[in-house]
PyMOL Python script that loads the backbone (N, CA, C, O; Angstrom):
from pymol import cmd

cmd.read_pdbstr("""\
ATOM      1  N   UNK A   1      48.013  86.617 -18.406  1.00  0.00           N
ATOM      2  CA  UNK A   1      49.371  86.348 -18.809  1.00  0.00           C
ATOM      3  C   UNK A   1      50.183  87.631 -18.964  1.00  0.00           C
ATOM      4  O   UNK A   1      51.241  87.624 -19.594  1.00  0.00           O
ATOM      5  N   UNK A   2      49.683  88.754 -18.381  1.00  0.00           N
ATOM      6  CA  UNK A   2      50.347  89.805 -19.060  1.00  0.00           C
ATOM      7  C   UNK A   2      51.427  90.084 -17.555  1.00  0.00           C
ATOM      8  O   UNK A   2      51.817  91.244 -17.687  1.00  0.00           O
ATOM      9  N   UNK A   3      51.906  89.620 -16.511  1.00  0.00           N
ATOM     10  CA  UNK A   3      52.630  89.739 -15.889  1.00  0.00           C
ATOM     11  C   UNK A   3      53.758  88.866 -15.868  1.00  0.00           C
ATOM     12  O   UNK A   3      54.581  88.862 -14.953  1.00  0.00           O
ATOM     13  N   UNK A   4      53.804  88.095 -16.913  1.00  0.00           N
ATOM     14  CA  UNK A   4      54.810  86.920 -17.444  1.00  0.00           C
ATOM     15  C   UNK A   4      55.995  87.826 -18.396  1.00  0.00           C
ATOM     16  O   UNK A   4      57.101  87.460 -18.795  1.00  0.00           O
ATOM     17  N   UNK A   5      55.377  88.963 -18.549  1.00  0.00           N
ATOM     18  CA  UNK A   5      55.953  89.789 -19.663  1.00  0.00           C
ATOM     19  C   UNK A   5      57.105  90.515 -18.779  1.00  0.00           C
ATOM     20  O   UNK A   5      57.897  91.164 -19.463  1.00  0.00           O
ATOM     21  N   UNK A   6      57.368  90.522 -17.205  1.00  0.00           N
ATOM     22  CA  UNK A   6      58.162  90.998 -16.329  1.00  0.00           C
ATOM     23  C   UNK A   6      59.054  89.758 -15.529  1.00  0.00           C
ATOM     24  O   UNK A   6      60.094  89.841 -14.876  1.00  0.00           O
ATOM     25  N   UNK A   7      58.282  88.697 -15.831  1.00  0.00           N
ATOM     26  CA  UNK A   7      58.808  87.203 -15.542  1.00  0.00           C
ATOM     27  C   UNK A   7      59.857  86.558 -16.135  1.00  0.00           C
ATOM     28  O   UNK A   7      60.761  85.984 -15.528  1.00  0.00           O
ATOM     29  N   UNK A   8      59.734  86.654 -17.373  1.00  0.00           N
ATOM     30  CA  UNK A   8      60.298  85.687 -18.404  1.00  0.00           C
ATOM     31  C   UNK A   8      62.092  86.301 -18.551  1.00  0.00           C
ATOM     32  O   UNK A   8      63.165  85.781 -18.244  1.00  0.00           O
ATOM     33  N   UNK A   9      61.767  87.473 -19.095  1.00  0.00           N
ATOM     34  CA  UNK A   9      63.418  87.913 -19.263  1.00  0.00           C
ATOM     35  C   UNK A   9      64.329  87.696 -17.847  1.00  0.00           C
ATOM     36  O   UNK A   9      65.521  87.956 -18.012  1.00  0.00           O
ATOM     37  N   UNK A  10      64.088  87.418 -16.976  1.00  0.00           N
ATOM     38  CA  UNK A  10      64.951  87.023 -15.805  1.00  0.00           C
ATOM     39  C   UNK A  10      65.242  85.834 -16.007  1.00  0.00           C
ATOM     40  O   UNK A  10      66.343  85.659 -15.485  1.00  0.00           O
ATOM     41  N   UNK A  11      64.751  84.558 -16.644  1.00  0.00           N
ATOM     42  CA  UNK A  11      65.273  83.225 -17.239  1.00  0.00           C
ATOM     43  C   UNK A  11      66.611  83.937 -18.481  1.00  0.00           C
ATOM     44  O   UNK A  11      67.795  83.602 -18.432  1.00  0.00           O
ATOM     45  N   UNK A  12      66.214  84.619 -19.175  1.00  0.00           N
ATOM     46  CA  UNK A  12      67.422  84.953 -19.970  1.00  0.00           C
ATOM     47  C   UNK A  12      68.565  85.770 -19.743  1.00  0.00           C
ATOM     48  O   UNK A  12      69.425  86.132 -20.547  1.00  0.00           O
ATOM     49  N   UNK A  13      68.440  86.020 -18.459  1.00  0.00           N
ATOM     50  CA  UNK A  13      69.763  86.788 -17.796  1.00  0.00           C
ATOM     51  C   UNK A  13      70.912  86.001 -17.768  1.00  0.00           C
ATOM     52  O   UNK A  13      70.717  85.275 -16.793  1.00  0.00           O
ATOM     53  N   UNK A  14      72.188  85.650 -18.334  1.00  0.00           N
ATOM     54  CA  UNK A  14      72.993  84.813 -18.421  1.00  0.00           C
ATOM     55  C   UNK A  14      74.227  84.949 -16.710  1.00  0.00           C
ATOM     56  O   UNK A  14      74.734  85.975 -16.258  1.00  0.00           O
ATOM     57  N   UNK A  15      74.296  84.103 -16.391  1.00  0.00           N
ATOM     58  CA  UNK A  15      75.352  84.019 -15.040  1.00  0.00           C
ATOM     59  C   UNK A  15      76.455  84.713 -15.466  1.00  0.00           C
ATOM     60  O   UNK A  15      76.701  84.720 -16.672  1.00  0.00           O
ATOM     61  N   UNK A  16      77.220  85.345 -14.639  1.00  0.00           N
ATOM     62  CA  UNK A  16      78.370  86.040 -14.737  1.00  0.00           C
ATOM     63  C   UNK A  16      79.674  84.880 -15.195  1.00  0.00           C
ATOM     64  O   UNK A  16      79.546  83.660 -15.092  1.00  0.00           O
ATOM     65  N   UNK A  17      80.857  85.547 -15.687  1.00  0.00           N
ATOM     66  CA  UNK A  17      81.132  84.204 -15.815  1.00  0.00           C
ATOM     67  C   UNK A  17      82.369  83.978 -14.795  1.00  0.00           C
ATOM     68  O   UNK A  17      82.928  82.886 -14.692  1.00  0.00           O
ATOM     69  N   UNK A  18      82.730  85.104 -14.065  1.00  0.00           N
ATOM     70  CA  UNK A  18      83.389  84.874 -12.933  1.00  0.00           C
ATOM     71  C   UNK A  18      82.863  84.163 -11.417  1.00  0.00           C
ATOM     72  O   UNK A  18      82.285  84.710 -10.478  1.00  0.00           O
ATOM     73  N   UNK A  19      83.244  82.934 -11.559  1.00  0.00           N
ATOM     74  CA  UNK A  19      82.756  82.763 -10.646  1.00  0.00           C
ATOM     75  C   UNK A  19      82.083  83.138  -9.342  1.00  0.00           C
ATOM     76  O   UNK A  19      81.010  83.045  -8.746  1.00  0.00           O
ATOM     77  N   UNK A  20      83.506  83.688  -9.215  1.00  0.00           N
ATOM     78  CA  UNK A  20      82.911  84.748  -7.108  1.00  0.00           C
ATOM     79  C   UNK A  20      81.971  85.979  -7.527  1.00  0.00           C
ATOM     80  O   UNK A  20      81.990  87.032  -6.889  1.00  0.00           O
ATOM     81  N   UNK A  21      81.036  85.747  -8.793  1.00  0.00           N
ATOM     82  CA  UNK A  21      80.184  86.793  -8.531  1.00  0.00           C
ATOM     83  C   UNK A  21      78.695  85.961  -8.729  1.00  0.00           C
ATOM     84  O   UNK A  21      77.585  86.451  -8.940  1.00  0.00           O
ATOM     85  N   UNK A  22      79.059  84.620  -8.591  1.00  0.00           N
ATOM     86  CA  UNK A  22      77.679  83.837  -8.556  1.00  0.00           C
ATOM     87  C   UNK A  22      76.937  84.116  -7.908  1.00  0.00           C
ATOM     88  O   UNK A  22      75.897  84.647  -8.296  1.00  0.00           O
ATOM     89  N   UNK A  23      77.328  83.740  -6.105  1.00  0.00           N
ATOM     90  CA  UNK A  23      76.639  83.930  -5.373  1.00  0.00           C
ATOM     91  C   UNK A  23      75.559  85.004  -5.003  1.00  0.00           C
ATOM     92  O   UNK A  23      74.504  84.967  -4.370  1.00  0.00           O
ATOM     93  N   UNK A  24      76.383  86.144  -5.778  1.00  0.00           N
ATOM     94  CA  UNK A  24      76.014  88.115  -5.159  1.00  0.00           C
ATOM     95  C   UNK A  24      74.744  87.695  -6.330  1.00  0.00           C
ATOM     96  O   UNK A  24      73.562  87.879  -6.040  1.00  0.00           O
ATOM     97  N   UNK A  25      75.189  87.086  -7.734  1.00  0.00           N
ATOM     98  CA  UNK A  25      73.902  86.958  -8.506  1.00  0.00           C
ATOM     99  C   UNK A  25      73.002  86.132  -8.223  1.00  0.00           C
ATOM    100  O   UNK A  25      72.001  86.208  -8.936  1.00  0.00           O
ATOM    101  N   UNK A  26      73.002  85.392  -7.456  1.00  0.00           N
ATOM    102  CA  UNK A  26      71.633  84.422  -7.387  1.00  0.00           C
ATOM    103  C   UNK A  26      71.131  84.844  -6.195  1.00  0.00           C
ATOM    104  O   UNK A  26      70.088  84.297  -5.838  1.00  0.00           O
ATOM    105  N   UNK A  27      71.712  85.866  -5.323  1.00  0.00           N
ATOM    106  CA  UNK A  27      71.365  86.679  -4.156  1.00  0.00           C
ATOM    107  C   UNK A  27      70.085  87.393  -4.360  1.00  0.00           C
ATOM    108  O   UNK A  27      68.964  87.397  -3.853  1.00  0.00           O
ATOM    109  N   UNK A  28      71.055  88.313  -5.820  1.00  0.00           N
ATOM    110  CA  UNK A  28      69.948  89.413  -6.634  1.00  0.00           C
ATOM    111  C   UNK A  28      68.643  89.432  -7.304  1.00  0.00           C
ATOM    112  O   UNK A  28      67.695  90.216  -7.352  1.00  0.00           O
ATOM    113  N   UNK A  29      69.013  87.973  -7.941  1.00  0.00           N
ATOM    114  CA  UNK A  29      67.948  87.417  -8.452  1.00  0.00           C
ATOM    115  C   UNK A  29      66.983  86.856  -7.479  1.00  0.00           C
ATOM    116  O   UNK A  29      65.788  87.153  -7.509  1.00  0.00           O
ATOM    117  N   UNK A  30      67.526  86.011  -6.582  1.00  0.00           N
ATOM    118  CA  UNK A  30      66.317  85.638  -5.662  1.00  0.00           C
ATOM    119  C   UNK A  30      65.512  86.910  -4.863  1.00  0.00           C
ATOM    120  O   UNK A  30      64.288  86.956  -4.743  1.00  0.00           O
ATOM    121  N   UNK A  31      66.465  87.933  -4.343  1.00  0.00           N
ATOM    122  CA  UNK A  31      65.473  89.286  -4.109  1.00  0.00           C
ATOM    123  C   UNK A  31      64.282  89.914  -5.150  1.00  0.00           C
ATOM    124  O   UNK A  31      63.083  90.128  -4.968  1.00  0.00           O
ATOM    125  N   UNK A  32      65.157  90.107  -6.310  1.00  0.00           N
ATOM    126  CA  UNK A  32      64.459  90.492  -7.376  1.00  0.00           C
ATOM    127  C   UNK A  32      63.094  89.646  -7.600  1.00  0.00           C
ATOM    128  O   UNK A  32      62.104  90.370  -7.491  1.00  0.00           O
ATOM    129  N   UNK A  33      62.849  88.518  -7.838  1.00  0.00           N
ATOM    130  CA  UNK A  33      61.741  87.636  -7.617  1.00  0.00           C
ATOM    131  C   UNK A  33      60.752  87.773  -6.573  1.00  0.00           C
ATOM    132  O   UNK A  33      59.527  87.815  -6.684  1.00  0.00           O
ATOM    133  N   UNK A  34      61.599  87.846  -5.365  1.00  0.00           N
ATOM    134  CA  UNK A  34      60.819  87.687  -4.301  1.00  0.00           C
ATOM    135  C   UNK A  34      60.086  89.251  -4.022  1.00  0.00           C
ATOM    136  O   UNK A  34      58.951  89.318  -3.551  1.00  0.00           O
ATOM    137  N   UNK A  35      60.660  90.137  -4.275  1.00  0.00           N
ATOM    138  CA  UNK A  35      60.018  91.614  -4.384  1.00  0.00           C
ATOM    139  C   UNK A  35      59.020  91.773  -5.271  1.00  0.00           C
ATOM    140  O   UNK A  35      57.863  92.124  -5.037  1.00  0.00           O
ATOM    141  N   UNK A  36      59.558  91.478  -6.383  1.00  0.00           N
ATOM    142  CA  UNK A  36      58.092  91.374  -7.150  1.00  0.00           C
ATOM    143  C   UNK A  36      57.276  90.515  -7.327  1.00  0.00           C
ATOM    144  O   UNK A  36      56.566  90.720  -8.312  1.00  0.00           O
ATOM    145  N   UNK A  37      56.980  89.202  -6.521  1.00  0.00           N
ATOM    146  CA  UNK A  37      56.052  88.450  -6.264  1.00  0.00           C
ATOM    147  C   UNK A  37      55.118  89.323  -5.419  1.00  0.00           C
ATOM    148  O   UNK A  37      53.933  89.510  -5.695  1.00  0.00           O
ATOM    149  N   UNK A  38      55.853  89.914  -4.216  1.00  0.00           N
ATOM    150  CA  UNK A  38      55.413  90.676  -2.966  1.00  0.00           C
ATOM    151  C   UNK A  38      55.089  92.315  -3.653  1.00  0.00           C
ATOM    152  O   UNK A  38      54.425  93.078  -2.951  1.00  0.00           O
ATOM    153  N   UNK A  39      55.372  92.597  -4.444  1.00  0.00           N
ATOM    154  CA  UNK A  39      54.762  93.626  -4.539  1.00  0.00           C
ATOM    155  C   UNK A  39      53.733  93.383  -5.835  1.00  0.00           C
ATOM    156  O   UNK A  39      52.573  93.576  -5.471  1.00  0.00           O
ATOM    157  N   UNK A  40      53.839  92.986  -7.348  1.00  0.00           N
ATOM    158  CA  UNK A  40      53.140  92.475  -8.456  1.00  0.00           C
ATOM    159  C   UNK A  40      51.791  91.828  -8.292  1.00  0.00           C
ATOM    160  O   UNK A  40      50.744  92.175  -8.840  1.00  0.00           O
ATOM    161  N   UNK A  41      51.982  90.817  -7.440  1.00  0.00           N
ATOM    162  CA  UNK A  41      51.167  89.464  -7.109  1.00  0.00           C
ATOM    163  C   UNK A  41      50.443  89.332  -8.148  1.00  0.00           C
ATOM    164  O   UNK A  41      49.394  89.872  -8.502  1.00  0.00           O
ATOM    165  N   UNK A  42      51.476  88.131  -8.854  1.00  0.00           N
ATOM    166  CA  UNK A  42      51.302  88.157 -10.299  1.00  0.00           C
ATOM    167  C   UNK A  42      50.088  86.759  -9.971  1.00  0.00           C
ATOM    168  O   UNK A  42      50.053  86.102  -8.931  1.00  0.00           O
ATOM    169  N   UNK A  43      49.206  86.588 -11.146  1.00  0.00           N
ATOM    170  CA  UNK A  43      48.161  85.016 -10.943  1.00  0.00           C
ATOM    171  C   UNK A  43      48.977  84.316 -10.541  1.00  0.00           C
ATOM    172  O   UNK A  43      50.176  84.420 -10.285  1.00  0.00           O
ATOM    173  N   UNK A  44      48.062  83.377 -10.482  1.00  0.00           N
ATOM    174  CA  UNK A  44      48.554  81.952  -9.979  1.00  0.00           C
ATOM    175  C   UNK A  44      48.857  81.453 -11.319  1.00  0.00           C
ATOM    176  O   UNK A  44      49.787  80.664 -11.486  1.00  0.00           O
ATOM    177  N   UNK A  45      48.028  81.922 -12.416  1.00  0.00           N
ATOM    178  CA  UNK A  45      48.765  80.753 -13.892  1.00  0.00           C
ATOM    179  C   UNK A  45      50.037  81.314 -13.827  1.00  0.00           C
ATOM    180  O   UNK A  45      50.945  80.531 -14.105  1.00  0.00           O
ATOM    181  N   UNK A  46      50.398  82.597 -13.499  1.00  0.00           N
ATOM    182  CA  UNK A  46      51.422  83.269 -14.500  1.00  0.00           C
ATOM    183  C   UNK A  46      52.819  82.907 -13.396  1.00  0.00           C
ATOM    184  O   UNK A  46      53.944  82.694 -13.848  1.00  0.00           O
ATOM    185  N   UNK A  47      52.480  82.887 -11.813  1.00  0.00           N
ATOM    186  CA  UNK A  47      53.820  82.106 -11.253  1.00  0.00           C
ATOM    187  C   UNK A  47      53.861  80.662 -11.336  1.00  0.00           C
ATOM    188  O   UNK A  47      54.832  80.147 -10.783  1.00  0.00           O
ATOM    189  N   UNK A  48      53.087  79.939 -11.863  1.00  0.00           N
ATOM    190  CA  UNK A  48      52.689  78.603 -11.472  1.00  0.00           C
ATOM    191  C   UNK A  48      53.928  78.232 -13.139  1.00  0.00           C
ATOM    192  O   UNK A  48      54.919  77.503 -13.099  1.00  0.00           O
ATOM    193  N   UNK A  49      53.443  78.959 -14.334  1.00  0.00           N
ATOM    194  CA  UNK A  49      54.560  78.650 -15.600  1.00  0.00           C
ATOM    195  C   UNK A  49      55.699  78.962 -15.150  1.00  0.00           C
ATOM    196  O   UNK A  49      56.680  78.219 -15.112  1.00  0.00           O
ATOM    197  N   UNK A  50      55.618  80.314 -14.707  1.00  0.00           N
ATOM    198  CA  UNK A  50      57.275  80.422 -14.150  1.00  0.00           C
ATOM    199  C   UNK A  50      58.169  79.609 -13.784  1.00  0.00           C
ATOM    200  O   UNK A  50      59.165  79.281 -14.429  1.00  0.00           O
ATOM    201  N   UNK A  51      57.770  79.164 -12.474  1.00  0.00           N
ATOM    202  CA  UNK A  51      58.310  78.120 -11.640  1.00  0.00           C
ATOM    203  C   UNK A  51      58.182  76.847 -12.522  1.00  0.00           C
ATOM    204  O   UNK A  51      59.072  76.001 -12.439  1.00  0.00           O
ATOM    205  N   UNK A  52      57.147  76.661 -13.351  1.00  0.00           N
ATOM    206  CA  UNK A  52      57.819  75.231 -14.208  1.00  0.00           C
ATOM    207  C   UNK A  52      59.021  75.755 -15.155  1.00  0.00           C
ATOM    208  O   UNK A  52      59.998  75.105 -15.528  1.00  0.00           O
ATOM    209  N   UNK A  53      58.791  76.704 -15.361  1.00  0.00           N
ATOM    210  CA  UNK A  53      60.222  76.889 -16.697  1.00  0.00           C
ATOM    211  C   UNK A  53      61.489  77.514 -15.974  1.00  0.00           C
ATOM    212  O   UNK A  53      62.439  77.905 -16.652  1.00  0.00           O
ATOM    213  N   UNK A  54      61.495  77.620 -14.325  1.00  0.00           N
ATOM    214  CA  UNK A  54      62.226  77.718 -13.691  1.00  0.00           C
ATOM    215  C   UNK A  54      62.974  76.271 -13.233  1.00  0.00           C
ATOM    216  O   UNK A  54      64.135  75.964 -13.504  1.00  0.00           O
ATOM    217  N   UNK A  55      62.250  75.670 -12.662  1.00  0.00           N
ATOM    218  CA  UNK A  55      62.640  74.139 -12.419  1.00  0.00           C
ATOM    219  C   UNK A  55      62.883  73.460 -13.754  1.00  0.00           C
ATOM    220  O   UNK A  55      63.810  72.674 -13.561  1.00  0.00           O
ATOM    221  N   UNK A  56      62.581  73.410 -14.718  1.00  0.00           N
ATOM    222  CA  UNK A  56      62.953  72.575 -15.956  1.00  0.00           C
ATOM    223  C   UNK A  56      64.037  73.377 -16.246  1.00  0.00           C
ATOM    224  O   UNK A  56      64.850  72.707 -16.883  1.00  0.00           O
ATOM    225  N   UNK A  57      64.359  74.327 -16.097  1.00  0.00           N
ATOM    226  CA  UNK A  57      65.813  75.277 -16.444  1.00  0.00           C
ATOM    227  C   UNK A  57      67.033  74.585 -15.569  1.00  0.00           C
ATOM    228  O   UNK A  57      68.100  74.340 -16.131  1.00  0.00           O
ATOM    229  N   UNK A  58      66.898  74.377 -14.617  1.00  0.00           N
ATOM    230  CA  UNK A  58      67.431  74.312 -13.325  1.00  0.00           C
ATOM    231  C   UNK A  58      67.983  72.916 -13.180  1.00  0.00           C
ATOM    232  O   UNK A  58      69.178  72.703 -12.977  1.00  0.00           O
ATOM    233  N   UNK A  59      66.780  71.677 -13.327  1.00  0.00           N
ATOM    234  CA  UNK A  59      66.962  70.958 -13.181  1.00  0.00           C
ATOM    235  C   UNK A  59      67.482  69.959 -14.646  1.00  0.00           C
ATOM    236  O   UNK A  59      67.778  68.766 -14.576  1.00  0.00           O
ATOM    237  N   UNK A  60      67.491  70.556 -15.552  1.00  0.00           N
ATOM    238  CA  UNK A  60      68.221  70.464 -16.834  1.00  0.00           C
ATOM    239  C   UNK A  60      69.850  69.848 -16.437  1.00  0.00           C
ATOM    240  O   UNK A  60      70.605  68.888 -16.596  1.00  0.00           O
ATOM    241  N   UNK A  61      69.710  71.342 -15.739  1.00  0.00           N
ATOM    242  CA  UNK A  61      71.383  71.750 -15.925  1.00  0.00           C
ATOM    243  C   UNK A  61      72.104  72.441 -17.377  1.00  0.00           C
ATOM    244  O   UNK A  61      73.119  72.063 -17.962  1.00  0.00           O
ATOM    245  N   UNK A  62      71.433  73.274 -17.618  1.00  0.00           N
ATOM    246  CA  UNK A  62      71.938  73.891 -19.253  1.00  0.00           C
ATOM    247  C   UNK A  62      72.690  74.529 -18.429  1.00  0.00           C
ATOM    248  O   UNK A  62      73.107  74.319 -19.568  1.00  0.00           O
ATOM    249  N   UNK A  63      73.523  75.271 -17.419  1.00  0.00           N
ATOM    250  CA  UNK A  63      73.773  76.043 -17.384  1.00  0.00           C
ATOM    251  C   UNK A  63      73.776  77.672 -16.864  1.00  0.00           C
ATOM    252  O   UNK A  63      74.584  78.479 -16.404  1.00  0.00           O
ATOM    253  N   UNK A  64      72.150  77.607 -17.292  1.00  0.00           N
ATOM    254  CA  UNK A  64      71.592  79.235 -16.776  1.00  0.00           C
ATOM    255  C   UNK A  64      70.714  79.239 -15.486  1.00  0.00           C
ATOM    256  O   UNK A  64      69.961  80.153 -15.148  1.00  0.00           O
ATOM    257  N   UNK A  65      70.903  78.233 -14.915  1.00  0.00           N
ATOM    258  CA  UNK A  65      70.255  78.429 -13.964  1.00  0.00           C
ATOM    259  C   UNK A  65      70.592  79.557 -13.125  1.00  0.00           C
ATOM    260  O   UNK A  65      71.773  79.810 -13.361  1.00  0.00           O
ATOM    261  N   UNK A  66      70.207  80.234 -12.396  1.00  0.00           N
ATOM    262  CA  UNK A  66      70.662  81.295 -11.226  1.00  0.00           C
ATOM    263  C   UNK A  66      70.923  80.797  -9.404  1.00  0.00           C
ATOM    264  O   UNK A  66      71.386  81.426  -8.452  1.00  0.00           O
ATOM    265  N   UNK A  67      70.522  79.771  -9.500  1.00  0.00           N
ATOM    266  CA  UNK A  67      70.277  79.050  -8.356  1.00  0.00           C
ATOM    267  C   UNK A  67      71.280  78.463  -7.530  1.00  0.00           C
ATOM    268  O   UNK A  67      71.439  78.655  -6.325  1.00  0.00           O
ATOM    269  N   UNK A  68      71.997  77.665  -8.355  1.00  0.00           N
ATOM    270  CA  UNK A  68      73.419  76.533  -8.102  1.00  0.00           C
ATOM    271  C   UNK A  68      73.919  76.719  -9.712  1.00  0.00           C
ATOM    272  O   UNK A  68      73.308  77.084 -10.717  1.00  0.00           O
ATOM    273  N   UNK A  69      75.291  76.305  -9.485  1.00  0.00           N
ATOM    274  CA  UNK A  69      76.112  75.882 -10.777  1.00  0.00           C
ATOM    275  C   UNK A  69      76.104  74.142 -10.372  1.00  0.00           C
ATOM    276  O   UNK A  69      76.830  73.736  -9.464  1.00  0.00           O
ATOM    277  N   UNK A  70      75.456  73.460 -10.935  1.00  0.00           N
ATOM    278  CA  UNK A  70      75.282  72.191 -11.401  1.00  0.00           C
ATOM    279  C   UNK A  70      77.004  71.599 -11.032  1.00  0.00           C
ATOM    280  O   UNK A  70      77.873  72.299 -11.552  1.00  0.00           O
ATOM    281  N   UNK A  71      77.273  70.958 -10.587  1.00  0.00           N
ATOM    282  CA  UNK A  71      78.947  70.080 -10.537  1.00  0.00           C
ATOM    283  C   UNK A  71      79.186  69.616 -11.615  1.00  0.00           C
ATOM    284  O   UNK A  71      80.182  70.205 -12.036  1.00  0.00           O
ATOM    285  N   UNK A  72      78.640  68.443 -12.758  1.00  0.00           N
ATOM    286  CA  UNK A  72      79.197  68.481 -13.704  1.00  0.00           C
ATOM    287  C   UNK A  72      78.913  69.049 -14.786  1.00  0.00           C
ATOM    288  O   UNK A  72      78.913  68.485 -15.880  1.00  0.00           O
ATOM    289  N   UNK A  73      78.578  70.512 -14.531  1.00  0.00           N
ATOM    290  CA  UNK A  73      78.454  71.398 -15.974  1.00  0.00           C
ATOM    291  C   UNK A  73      80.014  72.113 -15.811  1.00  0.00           C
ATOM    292  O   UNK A  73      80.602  72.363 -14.759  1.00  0.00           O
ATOM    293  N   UNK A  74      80.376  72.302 -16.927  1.00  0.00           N
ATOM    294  CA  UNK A  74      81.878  72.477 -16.692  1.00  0.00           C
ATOM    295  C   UNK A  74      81.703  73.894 -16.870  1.00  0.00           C
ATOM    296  O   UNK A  74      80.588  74.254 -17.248  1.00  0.00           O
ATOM    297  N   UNK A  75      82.756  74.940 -16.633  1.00  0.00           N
ATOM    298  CA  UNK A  75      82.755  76.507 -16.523  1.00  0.00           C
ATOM    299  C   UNK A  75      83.176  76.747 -18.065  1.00  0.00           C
ATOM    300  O   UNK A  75      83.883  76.070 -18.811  1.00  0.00           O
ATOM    301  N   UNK A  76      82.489  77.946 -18.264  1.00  0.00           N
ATOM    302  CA  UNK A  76      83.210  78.233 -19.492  1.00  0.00           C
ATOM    303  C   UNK A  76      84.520  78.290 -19.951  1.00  0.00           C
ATOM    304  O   UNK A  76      85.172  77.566 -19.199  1.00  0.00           O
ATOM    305  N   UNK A  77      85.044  78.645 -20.568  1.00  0.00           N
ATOM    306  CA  UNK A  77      86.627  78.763 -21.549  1.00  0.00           C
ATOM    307  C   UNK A  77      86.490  79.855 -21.118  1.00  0.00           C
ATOM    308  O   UNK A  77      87.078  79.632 -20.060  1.00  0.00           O
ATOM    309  N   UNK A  78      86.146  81.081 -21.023  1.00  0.00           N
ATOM    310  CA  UNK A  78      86.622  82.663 -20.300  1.00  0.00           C
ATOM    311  C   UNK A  78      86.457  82.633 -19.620  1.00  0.00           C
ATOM    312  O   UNK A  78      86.090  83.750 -19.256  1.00  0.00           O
ATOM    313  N   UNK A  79      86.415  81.416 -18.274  1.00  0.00           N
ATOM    314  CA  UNK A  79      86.103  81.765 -16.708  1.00  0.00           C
ATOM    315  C   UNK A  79      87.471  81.785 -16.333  1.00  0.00           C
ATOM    316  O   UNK A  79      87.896  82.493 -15.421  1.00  0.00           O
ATOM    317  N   UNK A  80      88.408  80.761 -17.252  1.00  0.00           N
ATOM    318  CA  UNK A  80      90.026  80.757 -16.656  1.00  0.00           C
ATOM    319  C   UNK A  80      90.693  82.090 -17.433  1.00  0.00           C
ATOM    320  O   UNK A  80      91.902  82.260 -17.275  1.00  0.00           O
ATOM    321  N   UNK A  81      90.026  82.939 -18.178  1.00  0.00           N
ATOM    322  CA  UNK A  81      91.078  83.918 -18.396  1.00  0.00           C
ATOM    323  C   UNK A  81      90.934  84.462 -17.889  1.00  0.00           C
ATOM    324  O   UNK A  81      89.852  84.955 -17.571  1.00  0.00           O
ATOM    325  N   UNK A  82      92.803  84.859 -17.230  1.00  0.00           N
ATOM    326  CA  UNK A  82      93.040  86.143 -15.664  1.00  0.00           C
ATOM    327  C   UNK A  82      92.468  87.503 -16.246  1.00  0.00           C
ATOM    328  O   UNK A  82      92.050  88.284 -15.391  1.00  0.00           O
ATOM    329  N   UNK A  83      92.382  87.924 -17.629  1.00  0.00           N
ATOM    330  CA  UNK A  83      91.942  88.711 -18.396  1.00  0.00           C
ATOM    331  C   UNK A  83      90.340  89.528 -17.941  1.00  0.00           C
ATOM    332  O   UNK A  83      90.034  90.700 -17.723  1.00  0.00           O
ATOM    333  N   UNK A  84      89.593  88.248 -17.943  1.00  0.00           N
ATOM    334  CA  UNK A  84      87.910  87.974 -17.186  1.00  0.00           C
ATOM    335  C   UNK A  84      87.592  88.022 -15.741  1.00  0.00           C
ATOM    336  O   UNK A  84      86.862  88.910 -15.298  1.00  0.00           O
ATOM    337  N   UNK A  85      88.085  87.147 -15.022  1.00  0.00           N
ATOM    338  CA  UNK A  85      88.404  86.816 -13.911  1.00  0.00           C
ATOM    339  C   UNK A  85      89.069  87.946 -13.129  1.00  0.00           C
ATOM    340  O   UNK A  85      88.620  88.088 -11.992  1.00  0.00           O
ATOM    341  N   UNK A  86      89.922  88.675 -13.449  1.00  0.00           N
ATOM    342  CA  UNK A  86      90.313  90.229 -13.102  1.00  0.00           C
ATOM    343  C   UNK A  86      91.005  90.073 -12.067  1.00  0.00           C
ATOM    344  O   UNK A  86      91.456  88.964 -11.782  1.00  0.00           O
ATOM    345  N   UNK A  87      91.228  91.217 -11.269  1.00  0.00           N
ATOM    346  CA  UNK A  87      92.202  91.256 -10.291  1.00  0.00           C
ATOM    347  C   UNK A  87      91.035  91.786  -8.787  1.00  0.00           C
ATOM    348  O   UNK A  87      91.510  91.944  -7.662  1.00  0.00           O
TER     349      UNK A  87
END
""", "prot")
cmd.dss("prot")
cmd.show_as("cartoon", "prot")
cmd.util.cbc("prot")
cmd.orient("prot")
C-alpha cells in the first residue's frame, strides 16, 4: 500500500473553476496517471483501490471528478465572476 501514498492526493486536486481550463486539466491529470502507472508500476491492490475510488468519485458526480463535468452538476457561483473567469 505504500504507492497509494502518490495515488490518493490526485483525487483531492480540486477542478479549476474556469471552465476553458477543464479540458488542459483532465489532459494533465490523465498524463500524470498514466506516467506514473508506466513508470511506478504500482500493485495491482494499490491501482485496483484507486480506480474504485476513482469511479465511485466520478460516477457520484460530487463534482471532483477530473474526467467530465457531469451535466447536471451545476458550476460554481465564482465560475460566472468576470473577476475569475478573467480576460
Amino acid at each position: 500500500m505504500y504507492c497509494l501514498q502518490w495515488l490518493l492526493p490526485v483525487l483531492l486536486i480540486p477542478k479549476p473553476l474556469n471552465p476553458a481550463l477543464w479540458f488542459s486539466h483532465s489532459m494533465f491529470m490523465g498524463f500524470y496517471l498514466l506516467s506514473f502507472l508506466l513508470e511506478r508500476k504500482p500493485c495491482t491492490i494499490c491501482a485496483l483501490v484507486f480506480l474504485a475510488a476513482l469511479f465511485l468519485i466520478c460516477y457520484s458526480c460530487w463534482g471532483n471528478c477530473f474526467l467530465y463535468h457531469c451535466a447536471d452538476s451545476p458550476l460554481p457561483e465564482s465560475a460566472h465572476d468576470p473577476g475569475v473567469v478573467g480576460t
